[in-house]
PyMOL Python script that loads the backbone (N, CA, C, O; Angstrom):
from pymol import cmd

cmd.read_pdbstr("""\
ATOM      1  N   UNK A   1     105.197 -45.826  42.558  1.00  0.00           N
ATOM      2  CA  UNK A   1     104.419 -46.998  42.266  1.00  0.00           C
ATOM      3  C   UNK A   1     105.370 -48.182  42.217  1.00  0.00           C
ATOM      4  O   UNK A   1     106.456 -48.081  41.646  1.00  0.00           O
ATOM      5  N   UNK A   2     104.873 -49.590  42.961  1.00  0.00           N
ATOM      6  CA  UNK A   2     105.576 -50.448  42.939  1.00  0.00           C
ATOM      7  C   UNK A   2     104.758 -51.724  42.658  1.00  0.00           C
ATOM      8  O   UNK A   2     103.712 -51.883  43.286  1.00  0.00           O
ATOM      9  N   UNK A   3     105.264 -52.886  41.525  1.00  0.00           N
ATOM     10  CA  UNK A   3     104.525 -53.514  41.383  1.00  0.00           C
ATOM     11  C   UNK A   3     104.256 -55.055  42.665  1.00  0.00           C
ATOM     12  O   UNK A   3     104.261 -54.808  43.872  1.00  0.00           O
ATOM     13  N   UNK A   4     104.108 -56.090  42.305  1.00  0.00           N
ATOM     14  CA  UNK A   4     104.001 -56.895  43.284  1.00  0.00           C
ATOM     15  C   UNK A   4     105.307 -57.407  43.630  1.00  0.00           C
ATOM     16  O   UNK A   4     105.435 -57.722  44.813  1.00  0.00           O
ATOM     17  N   UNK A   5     106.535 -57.599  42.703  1.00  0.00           N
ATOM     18  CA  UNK A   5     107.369 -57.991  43.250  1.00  0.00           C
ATOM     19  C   UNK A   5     108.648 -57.193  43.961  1.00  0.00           C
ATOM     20  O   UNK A   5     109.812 -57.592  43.999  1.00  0.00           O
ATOM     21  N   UNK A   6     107.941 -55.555  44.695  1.00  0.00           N
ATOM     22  CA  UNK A   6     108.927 -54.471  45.363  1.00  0.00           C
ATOM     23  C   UNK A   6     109.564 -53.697  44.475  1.00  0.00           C
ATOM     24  O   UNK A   6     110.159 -52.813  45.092  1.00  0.00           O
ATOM     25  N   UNK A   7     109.765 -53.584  42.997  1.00  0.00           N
ATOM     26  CA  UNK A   7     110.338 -53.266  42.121  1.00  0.00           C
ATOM     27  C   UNK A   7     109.522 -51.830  41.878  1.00  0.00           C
ATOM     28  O   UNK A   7     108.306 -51.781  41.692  1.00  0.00           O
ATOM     29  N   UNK A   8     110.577 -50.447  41.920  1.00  0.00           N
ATOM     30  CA  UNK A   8     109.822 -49.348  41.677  1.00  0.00           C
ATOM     31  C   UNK A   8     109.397 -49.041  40.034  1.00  0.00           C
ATOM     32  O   UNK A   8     110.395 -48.943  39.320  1.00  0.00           O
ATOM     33  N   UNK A   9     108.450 -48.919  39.515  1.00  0.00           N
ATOM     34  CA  UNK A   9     108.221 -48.983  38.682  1.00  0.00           C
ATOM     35  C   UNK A   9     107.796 -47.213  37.871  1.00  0.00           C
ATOM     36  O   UNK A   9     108.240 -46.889  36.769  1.00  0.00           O
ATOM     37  N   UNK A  10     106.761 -46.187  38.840  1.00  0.00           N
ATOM     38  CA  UNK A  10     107.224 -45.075  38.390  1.00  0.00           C
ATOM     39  C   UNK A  10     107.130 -44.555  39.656  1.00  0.00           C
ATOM     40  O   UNK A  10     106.633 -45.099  40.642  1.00  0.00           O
ATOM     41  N   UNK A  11     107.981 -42.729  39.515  1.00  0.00           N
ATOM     42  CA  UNK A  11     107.541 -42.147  40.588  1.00  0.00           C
ATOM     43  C   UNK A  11     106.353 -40.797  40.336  1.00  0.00           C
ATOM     44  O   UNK A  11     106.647 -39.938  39.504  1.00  0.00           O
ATOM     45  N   UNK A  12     105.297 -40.714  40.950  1.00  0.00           N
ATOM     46  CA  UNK A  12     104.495 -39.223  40.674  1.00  0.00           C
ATOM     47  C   UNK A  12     104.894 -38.202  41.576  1.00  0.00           C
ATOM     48  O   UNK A  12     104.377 -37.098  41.750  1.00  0.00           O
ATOM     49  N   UNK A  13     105.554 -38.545  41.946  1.00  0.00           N
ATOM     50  CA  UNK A  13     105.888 -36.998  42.875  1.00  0.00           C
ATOM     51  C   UNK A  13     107.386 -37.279  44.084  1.00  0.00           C
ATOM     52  O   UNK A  13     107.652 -37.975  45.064  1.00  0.00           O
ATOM     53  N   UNK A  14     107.982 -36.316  43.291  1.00  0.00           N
ATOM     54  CA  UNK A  14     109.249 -35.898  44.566  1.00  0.00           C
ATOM     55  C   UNK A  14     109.712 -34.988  44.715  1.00  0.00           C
ATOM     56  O   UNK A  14     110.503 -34.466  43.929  1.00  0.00           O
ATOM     57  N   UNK A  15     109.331 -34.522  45.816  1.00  0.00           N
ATOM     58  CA  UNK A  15     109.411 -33.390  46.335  1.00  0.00           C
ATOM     59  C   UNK A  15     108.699 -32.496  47.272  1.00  0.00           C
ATOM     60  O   UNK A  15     107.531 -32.736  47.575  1.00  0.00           O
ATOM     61  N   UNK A  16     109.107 -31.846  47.576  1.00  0.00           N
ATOM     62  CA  UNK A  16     108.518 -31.377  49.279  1.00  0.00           C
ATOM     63  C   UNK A  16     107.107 -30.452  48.673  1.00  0.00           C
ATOM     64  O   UNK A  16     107.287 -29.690  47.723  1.00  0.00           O
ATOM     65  N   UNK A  17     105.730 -30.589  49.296  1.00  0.00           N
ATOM     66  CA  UNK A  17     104.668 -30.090  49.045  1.00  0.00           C
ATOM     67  C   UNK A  17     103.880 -29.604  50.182  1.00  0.00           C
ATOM     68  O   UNK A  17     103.804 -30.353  51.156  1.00  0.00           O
ATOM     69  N   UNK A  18     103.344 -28.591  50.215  1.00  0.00           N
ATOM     70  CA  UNK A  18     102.730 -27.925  51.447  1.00  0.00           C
ATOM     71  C   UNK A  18     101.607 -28.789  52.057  1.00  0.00           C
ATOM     72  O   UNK A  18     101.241 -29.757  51.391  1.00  0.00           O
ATOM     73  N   UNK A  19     101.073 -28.574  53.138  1.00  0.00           N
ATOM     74  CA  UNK A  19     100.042 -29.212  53.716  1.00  0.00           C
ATOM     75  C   UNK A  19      98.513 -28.785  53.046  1.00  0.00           C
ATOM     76  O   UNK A  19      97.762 -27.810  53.082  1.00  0.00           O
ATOM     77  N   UNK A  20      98.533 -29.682  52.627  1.00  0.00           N
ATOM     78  CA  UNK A  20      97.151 -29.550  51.729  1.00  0.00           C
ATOM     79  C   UNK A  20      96.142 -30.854  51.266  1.00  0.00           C
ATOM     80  O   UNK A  20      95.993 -31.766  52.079  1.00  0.00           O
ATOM     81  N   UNK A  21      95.488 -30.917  50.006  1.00  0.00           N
ATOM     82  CA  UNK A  21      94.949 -31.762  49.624  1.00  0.00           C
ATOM     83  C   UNK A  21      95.416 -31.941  48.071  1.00  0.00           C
ATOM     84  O   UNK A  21      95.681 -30.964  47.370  1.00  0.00           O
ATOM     85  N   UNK A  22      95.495 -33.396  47.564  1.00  0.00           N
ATOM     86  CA  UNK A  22      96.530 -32.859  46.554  1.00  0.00           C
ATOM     87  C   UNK A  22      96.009 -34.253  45.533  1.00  0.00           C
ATOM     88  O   UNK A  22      96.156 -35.361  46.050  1.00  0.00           O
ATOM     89  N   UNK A  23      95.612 -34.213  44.588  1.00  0.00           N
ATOM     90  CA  UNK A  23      95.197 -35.125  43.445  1.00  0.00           C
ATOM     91  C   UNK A  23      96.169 -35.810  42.064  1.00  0.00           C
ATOM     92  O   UNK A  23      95.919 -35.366  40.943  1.00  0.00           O
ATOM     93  N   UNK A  24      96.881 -36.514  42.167  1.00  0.00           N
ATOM     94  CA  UNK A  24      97.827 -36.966  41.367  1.00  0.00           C
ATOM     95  C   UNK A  24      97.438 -37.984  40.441  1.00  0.00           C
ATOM     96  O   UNK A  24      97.006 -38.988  41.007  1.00  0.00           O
ATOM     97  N   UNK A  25      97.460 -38.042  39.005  1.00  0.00           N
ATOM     98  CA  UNK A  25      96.676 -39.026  38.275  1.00  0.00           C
ATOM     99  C   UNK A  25      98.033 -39.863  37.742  1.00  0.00           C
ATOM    100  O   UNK A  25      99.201 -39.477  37.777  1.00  0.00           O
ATOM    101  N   UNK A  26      97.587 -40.924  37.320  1.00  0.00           N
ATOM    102  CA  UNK A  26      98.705 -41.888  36.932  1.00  0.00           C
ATOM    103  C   UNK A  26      98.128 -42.595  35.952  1.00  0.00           C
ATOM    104  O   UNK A  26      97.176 -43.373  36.018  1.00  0.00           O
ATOM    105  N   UNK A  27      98.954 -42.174  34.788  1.00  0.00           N
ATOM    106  CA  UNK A  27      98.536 -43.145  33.450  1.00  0.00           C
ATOM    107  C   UNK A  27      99.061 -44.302  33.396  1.00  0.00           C
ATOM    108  O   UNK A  27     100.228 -44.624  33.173  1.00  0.00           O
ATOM    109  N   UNK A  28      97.793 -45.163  33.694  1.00  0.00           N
ATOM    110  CA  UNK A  28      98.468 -46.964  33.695  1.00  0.00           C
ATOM    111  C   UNK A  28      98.853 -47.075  32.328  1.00  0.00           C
ATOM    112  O   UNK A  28     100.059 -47.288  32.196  1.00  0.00           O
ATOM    113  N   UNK A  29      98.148 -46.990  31.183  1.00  0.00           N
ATOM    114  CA  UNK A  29      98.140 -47.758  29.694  1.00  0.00           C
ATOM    115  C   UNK A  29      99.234 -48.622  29.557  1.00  0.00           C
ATOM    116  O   UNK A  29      99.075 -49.789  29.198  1.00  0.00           O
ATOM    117  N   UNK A  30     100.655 -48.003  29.890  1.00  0.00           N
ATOM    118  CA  UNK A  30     101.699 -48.785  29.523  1.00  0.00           C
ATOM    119  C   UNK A  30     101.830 -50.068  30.558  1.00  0.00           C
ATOM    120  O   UNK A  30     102.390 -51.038  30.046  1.00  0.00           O
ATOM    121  N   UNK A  31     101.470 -50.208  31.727  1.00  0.00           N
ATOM    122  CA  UNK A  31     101.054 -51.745  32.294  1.00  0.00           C
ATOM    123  C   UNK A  31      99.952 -52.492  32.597  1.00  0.00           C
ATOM    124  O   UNK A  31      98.790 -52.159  32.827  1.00  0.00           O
ATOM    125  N   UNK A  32     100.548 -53.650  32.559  1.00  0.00           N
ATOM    126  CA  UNK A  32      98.907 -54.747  32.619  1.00  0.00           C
ATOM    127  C   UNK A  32      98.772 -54.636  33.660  1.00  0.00           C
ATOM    128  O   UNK A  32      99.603 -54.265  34.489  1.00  0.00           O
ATOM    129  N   UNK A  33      97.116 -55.102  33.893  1.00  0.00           N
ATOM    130  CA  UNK A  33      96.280 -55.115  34.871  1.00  0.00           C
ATOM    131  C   UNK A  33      96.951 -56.197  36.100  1.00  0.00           C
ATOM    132  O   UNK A  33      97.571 -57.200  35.745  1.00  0.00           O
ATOM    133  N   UNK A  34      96.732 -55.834  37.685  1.00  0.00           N
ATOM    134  CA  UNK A  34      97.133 -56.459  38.523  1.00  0.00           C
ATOM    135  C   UNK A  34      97.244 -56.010  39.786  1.00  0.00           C
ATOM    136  O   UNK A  34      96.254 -55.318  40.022  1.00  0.00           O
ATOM    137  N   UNK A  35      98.076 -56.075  40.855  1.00  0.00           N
ATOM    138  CA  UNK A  35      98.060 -55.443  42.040  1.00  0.00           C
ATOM    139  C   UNK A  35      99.320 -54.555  42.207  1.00  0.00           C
ATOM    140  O   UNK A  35     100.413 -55.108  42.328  1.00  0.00           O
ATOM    141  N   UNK A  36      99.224 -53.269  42.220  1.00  0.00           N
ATOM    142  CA  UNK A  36     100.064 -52.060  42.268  1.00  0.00           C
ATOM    143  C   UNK A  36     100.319 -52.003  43.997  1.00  0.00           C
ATOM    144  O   UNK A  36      99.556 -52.538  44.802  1.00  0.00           O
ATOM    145  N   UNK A  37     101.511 -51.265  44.349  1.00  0.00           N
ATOM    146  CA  UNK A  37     101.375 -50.767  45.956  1.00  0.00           C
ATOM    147  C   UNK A  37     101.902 -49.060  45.293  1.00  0.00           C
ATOM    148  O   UNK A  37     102.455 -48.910  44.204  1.00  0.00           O
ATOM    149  N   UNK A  38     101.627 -48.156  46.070  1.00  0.00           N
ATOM    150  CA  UNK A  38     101.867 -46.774  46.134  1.00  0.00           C
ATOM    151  C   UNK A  38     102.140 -46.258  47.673  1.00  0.00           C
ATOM    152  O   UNK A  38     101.316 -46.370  48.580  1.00  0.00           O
ATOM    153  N   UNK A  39     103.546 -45.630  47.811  1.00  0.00           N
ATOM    154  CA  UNK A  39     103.903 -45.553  49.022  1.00  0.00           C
ATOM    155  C   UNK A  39     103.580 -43.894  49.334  1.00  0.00           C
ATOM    156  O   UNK A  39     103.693 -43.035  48.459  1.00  0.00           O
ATOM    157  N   UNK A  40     103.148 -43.598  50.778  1.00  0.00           N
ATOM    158  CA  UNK A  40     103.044 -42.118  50.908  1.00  0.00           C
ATOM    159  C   UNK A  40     103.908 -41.695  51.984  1.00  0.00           C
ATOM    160  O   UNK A  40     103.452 -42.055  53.069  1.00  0.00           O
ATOM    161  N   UNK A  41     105.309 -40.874  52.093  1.00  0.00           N
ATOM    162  CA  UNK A  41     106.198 -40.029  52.764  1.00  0.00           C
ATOM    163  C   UNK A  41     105.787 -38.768  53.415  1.00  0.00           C
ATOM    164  O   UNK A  41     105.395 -37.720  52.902  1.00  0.00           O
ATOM    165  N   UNK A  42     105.934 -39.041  54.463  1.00  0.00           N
ATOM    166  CA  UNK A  42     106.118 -37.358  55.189  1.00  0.00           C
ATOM    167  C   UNK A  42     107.550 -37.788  56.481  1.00  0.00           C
ATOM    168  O   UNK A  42     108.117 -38.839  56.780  1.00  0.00           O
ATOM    169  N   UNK A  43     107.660 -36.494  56.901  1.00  0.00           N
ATOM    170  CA  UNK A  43     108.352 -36.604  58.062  1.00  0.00           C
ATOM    171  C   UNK A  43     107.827 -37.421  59.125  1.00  0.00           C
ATOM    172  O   UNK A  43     106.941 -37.033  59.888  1.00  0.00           O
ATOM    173  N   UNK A  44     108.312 -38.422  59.169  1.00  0.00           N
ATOM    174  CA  UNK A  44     108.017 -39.243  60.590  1.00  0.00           C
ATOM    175  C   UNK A  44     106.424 -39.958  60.179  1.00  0.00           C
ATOM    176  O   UNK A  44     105.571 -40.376  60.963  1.00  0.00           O
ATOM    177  N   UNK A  45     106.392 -39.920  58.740  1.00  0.00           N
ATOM    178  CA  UNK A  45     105.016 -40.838  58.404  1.00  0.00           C
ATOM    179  C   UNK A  45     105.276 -41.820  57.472  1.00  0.00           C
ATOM    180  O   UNK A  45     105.537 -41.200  56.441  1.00  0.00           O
ATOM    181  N   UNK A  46     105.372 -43.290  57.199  1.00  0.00           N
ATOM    182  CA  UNK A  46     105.272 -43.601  55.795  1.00  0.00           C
ATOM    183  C   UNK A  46     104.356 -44.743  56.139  1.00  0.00           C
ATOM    184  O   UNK A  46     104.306 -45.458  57.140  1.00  0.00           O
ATOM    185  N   UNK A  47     103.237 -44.701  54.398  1.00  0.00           N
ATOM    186  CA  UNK A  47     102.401 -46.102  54.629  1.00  0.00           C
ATOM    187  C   UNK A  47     102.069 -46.209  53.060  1.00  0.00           C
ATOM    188  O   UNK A  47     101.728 -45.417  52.181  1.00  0.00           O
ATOM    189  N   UNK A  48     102.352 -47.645  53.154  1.00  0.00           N
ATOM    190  CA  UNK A  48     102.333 -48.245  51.936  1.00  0.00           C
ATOM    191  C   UNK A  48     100.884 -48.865  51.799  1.00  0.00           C
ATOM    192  O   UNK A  48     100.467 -49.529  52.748  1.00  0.00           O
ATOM    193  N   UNK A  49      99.944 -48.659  50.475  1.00  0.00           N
ATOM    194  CA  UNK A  49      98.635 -49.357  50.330  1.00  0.00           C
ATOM    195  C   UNK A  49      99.489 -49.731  49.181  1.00  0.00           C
ATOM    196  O   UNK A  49     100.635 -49.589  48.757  1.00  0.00           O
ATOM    197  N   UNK A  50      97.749 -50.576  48.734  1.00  0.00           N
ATOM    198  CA  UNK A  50      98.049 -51.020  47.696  1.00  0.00           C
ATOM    199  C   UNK A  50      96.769 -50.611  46.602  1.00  0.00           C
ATOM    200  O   UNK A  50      95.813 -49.867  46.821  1.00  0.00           O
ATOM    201  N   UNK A  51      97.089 -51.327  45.420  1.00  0.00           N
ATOM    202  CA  UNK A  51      95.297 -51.298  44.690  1.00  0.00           C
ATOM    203  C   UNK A  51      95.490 -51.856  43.271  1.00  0.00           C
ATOM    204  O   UNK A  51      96.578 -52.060  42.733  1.00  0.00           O
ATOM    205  N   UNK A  52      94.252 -52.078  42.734  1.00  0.00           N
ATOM    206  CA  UNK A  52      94.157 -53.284  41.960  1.00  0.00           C
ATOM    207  C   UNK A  52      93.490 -51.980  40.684  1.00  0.00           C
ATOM    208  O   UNK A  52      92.661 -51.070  40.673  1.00  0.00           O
ATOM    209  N   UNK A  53      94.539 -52.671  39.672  1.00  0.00           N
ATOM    210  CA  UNK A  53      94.171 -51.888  38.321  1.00  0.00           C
ATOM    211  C   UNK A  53      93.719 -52.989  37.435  1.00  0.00           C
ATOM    212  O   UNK A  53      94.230 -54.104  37.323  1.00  0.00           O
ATOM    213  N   UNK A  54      92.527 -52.435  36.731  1.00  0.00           N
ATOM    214  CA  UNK A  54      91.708 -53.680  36.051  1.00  0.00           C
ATOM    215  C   UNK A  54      91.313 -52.730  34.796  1.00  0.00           C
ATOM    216  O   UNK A  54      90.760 -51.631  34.850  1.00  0.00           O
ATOM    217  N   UNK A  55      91.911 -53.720  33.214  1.00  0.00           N
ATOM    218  CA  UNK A  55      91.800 -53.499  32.617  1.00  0.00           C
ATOM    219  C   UNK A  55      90.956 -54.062  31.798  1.00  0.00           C
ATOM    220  O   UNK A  55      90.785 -53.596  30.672  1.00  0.00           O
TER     221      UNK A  55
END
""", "prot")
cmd.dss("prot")
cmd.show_as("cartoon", "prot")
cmd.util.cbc("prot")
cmd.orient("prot")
C-alpha cells in the first residue's frame, strides 16, 4: 500500500503464491481517509490501481 505521495506505507503480502484466487484484508483504522494506490506483482506483470478509503 502506497499513499498519494509514492511513500510505501504497508505491505500485505510477500511472497511467492500459487495461481489462484486469493482475498487479502487490510486494516485501515490506523490511517485517515483519502486516496491509497496498491501495487500487484507477478512475473512479467505489474499494475498499480488505486482506491479511495472513506471514513
Amino acid at each position: 500500500m502506497y499513499n498519494v505521495l509514492g511513500k510505501r506505507i504497508e505491505t500485505l503480502v510477500n511472497g511467492y503464491l500459487t495461481a489462484n484466487r486469493y482475498e487479502i484484508s487490510w486494516d485501515a483504522s490506523p490511517f485517515p481517509g483519502g486516496v491509497y494506490f496498491y501495487r500487484l506483482e507477478t512475473e512479467g506483470f505489474t499494475s498499480t490501481k488505486n482506491m479511495i478509503l472513506v471514513k
